[in-house]
C-alpha positions as CSV (number, residue, x, y, z in Angstrom):
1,X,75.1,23.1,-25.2
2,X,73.4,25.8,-25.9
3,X,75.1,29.9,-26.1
4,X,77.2,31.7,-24.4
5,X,76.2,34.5,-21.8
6,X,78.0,36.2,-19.2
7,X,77.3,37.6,-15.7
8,X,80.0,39.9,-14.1
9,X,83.5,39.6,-16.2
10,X,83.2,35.4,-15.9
11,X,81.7,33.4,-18.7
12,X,78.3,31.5,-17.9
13,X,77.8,28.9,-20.3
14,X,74.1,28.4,-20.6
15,X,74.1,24.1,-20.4
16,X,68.4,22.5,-22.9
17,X,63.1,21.2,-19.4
18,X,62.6,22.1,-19.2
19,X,62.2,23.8,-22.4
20,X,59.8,22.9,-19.4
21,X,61.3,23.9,-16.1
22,X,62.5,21.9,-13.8
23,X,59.3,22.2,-11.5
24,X,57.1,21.0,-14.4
25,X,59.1,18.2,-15.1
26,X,59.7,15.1,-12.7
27,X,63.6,16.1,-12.4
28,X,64.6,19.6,-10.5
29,X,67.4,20.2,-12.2
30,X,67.6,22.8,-14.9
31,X,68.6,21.3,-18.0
32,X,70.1,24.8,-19.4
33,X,71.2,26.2,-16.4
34,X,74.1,28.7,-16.4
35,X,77.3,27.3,-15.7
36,X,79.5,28.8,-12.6
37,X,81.3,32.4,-12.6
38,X,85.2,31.1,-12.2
39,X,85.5,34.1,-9.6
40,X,84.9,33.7,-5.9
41,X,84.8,36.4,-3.2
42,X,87.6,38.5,-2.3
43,X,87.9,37.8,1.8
44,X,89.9,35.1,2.7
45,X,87.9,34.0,5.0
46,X,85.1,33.9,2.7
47,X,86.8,32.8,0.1
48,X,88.0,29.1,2.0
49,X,83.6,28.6,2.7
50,X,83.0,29.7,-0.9
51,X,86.0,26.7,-1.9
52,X,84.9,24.5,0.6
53,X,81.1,24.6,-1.0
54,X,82.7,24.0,-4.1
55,X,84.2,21.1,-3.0
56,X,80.1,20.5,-1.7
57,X,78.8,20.6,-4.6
58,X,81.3,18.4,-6.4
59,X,80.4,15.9,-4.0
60,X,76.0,16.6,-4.5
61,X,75.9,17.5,-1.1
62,X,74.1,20.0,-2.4
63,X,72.1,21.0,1.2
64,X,75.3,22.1,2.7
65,X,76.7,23.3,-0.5
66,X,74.2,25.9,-0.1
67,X,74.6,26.9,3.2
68,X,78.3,27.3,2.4
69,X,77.5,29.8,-0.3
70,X,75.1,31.8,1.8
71,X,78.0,31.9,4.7
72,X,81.0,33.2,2.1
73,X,78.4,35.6,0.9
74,X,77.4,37.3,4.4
75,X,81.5,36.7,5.0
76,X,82.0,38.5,1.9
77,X,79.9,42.0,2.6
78,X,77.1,40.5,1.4
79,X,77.8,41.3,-2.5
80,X,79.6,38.1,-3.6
81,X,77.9,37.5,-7.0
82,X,79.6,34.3,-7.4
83,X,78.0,33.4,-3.6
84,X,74.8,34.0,-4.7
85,X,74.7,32.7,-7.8
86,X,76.2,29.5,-6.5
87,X,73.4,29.7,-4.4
88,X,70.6,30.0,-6.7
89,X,72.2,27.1,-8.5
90,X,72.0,24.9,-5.3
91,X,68.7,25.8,-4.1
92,X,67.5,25.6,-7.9
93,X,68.6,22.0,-8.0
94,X,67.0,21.0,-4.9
95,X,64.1,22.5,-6.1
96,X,63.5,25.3,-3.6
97,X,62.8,27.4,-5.8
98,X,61.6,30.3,-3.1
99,X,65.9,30.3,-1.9
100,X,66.4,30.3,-5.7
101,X,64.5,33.4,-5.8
102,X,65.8,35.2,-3.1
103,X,69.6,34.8,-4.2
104,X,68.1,35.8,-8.2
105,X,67.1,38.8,-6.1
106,X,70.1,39.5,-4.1
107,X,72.2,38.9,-7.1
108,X,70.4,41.6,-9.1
109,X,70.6,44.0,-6.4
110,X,74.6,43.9,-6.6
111,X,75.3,43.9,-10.7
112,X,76.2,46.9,-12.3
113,X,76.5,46.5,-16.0
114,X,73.8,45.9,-18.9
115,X,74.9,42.7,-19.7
116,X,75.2,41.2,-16.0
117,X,71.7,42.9,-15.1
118,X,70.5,41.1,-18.1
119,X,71.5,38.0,-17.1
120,X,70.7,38.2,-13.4
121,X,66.7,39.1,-14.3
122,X,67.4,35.5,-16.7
123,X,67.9,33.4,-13.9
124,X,65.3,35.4,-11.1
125,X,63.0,34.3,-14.3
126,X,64.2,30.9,-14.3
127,X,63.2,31.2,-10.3
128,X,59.8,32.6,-10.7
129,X,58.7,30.7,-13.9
130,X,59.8,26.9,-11.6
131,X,58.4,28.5,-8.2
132,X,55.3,29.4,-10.2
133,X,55.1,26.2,-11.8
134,X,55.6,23.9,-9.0
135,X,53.3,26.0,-6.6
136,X,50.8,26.8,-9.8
137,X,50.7,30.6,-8.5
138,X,50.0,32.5,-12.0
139,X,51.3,35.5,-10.1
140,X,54.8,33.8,-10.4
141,X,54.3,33.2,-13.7
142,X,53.6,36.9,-14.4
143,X,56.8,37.4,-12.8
144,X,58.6,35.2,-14.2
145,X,57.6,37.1,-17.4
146,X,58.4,40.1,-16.4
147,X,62.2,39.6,-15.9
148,X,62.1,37.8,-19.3
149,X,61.1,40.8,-21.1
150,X,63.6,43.1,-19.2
151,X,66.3,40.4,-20.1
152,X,65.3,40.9,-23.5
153,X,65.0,44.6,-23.1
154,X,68.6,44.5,-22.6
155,X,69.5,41.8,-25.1
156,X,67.4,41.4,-27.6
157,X,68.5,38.7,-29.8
158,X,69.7,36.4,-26.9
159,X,68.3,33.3,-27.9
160,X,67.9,31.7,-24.2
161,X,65.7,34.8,-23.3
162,X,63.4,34.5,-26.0
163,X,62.5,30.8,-25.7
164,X,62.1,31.1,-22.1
165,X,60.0,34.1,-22.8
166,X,57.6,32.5,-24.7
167,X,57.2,28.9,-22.5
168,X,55.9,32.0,-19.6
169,X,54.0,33.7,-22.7
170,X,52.6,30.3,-23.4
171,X,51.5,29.4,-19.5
172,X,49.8,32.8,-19.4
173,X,47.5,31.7,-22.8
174,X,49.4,34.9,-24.3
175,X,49.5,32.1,-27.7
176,X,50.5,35.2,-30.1
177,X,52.7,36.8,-28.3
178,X,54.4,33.2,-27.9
179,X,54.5,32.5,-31.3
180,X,56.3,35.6,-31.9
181,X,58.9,35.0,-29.5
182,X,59.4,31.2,-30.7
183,X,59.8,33.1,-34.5
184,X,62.5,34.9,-33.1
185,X,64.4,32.3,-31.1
186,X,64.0,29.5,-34.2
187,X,65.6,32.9,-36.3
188,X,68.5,33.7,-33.7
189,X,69.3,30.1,-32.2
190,X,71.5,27.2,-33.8
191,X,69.5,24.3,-35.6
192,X,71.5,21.9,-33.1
193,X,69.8,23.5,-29.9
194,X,68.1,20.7,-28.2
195,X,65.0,22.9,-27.8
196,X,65.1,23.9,-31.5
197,X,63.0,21.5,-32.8
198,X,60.5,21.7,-30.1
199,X,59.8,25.3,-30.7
200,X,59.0,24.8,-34.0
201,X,56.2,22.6,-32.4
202,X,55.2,25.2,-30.0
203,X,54.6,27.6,-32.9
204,X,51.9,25.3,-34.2
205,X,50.5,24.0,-31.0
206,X,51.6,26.3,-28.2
207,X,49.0,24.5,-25.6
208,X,51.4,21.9,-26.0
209,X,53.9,24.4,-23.8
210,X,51.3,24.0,-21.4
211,X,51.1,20.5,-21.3
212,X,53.4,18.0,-18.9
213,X,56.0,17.7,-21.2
214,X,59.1,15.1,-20.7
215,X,62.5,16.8,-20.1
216,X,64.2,17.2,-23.6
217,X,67.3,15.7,-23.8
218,X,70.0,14.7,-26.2
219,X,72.3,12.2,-26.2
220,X,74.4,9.2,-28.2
221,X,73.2,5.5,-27.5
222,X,75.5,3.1,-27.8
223,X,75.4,2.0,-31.0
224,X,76.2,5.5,-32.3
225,X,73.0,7.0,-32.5
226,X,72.7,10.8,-31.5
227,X,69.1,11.9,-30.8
228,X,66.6,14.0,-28.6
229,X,63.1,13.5,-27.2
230,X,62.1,15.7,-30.2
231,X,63.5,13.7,-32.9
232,X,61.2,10.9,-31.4
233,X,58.3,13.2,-32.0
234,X,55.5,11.4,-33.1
235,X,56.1,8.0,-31.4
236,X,55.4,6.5,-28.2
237,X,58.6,6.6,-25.6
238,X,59.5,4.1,-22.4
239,X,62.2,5.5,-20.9
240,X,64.1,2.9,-18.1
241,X,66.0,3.8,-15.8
242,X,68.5,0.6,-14.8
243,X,72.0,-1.0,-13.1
244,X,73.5,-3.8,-13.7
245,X,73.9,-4.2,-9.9
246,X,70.1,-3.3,-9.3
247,X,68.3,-7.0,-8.7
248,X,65.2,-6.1,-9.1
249,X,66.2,-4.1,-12.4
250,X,67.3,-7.9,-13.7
251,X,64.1,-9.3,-12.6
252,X,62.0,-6.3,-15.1
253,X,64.8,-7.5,-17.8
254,X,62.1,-10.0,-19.7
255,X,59.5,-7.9,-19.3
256,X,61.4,-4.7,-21.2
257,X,63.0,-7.0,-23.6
258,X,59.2,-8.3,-24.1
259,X,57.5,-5.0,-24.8
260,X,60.3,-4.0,-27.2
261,X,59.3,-7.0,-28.9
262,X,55.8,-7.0,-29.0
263,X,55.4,-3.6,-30.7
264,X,58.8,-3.6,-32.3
265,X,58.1,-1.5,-35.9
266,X,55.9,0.3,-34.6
267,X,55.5,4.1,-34.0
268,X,56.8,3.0,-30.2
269,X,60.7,3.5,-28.9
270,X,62.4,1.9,-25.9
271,X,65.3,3.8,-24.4
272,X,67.0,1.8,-21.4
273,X,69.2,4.7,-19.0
274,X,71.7,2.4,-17.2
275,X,73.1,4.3,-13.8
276,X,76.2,2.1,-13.7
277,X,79.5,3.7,-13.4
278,X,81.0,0.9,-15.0
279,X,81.3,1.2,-18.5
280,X,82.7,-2.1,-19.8
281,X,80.6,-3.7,-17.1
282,X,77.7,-2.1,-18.3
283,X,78.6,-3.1,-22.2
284,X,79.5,-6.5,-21.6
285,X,75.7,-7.2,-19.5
286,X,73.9,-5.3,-22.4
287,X,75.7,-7.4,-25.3
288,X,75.2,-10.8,-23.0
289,X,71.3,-10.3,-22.5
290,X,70.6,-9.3,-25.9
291,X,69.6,-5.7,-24.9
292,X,69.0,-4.7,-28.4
293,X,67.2,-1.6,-28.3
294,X,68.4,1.7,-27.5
295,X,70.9,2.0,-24.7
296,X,72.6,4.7,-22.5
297,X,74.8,4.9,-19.9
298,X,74.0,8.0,-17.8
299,X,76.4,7.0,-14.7
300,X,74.7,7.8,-11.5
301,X,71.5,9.1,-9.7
302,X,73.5,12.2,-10.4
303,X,73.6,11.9,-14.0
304,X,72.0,14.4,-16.6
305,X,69.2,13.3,-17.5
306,X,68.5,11.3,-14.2
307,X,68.4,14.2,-12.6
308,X,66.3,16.0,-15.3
309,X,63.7,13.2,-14.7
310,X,64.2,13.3,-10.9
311,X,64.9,9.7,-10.4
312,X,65.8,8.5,-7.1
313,X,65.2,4.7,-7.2
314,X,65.4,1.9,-10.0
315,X,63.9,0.7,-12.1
316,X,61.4,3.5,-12.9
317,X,60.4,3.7,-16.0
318,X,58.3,6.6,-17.6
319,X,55.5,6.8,-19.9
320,X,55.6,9.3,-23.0
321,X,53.0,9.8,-25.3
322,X,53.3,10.9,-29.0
323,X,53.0,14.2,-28.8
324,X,56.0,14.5,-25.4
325,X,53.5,14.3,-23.0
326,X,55.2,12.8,-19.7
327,X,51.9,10.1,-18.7
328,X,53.4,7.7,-16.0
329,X,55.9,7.1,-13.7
330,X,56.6,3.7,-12.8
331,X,59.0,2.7,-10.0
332,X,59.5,-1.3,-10.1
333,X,57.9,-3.4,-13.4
334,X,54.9,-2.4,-13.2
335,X,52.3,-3.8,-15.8
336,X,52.1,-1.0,-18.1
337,X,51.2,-3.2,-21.7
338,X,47.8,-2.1,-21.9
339,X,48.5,1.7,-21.8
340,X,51.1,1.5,-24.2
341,X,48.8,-0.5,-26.7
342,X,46.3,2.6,-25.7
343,X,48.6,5.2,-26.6
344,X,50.4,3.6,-29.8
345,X,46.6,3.6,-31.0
346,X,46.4,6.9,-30.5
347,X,49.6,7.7,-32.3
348,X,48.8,5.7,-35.3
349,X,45.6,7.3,-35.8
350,X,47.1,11.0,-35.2
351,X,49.7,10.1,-37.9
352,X,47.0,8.9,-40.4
353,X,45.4,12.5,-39.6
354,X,48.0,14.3,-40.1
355,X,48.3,16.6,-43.0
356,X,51.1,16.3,-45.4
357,X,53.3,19.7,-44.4
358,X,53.6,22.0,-47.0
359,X,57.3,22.7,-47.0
360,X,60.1,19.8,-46.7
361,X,60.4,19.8,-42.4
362,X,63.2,21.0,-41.0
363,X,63.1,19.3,-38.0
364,X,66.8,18.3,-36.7
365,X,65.5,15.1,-36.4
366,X,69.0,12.3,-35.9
367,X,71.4,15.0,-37.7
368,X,72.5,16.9,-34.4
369,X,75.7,16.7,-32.9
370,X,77.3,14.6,-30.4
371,X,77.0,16.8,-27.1
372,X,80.0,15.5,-25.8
């Protein structure tokens, strides 16, 4: 999880792509979105619509989650901060990103210290840079910039507002001024941020922040391995999304356990997502069907990364090339043998282009830490 930041007197814990936002990626979900003020609004009345959206939200009825917010707000004078930043996080993971704007903007219009405006004009960014994105309005973009920089005005050396910074630097072919931002966050943010090792990719190749990357993600498979999309850099990824309970996910079975085999050592990595709730279900049908590549449980459509890839029926399985480039989407088995074959090529040949680095990488690579 990445640092802490604040807005009002209540803690928001910044939670990793959108590196990518949300809009580039297949998922709407911010991946290091900031987590809930604690502190609702002060009338009763709007403080039992403001609970009651809580309760919403808890329950990803997110549609009327966000009307709820927008009521207790109005209830509430019209300066709830918590209201409307509840909002921006409901209409941000539905992917209206225009609502998300608006309550950025309303949001900003009632803070009062440095630190809160700071983090207000992070999440209108966070807005503006998806909206702009998703609509491909370079205007957005430009905006999305601007309340990065002012962010940064404020607090310099806050690590989220300097990578996000430079992925709008990046989209507006500002590659130098990018580069200088991703220097800063790689001097200012931890080794274990999930988008640490990706910006040290950006400073070499910042098209590639232009490119459709793949959500990065971290997380622990179950046989004990901790990695991220990064630390697969260089590789060919198919990620599937499964149930135990799903039939048709059975029936692609064979054909995943087939491709795993077929290019099994080389630079190629399968990594099954199951959605079932059911842990020692789940472990008992992996260990019975021989499922010996990696595996994750992520619990539910409305699990973290299914979310961050926007998956809303199984099996779907997506297409990564060497360099994090999300290629395909696949919902059902498709026949996808060929392209992989393609793309492994292509990842063989880069590697044997490659140039031997200079310095010993310091890529996080496996060594980051359980997220929890």
């Amino acid at each position: 999880m990445r640092r802490v930041v604040s807005l009002l007197a209540c803690a928001l814990v910044v939670f990793c792509l959108i590196a990518a936002s949300a809009a580039q990626t297949p998922g709407t979900a911010p991946q290091n979105k900031p987590a809930a003020p604690s502190n609702g609004p002060a009338d009763p009345k709007a403080k039992k619509t403001y609970d009651e959206a809580i309760k919403l939200m808890k329950e990803h009825r997110t549609y009327f989650a966000l009307d709820g917010f927008r009521k207790a707000d109005k209830q509430d004078g019209g300066h709830c901060i918590p209201c409307e930043y509840q909002a921006w996080n409901a209409a941000f993971q539905m992917g209206d990103f225009k609502v998300a704007r608006a309550q950025a903007e309303a949001m900003l219009s009632n803070v009062t210290s440095p630190g809160d405006k700071a983090q207000a004009q992070f999440v209108l960014g966070r807005a503006c840079m998806a909206e702009g994105m998703h609509d491909k309005k370079a205007e957005l973009i430009v905006m999305a910039e601007a309340a990065f920089s002012e962010a940064l005005r404020i607090r310099p050396n806050n690590a989220n507002y300097l990578y996000d910074e430079a992925m709008a630097l990046a989209y507006l072919k500002r590659d130098d001024a990018a580069r200088q931002r991703l220097h800063e966050f790689l001097k200012y943010a931890s080794r274990e941020d999930v988008d640490y090792a990706r910006a040290q990719r950006f400073v070499e190749r910042p098209e590639l922040a232009r490119a459709k990357l793949a959500p990065n993600f971290r997380l622990t498979t179950l046989d004990g391995r901790t990695l991220t999309l990064e630390s697969l850099a260089g590789k060919v990824v198919l990620i599937d999304f499964w149930a135990t309970w799903c039939s048709p996910c059975r029936e692609a079975l064979p054909h995943i356990r087939q491709i795993a085999k077929k290019f099994d050592g080389q630079p190629f990595a399968v990594i099954s997502i199951s959605l079932d709730s059911d842990e020692a279900k789940w472990k008992d049908f992996v260990g019975k069907n021989g499922m010996t590549w990696m595996q994750y449980r992520d619990g539910s459509f409305e699990g973290r990364i299914s979310r961050q890839f926007g998956v809303t029926a199984i099996p779907a399985t997506f297409t990564i090339d060497a360099d994090g480039v999300l290629e395909d989407q696949h919902v059902g088995d498709a026949n996808i043998e060929g392209k992989l074959k393609k793309l492994i090529a292509g990842a063989i040949e880069a590697a044997n282009h490659k140039p031997a680095p200079a310095t010993k990488s310091t890529s996080i690579g496996n060594s980051v830490s359980n997220p929890g």
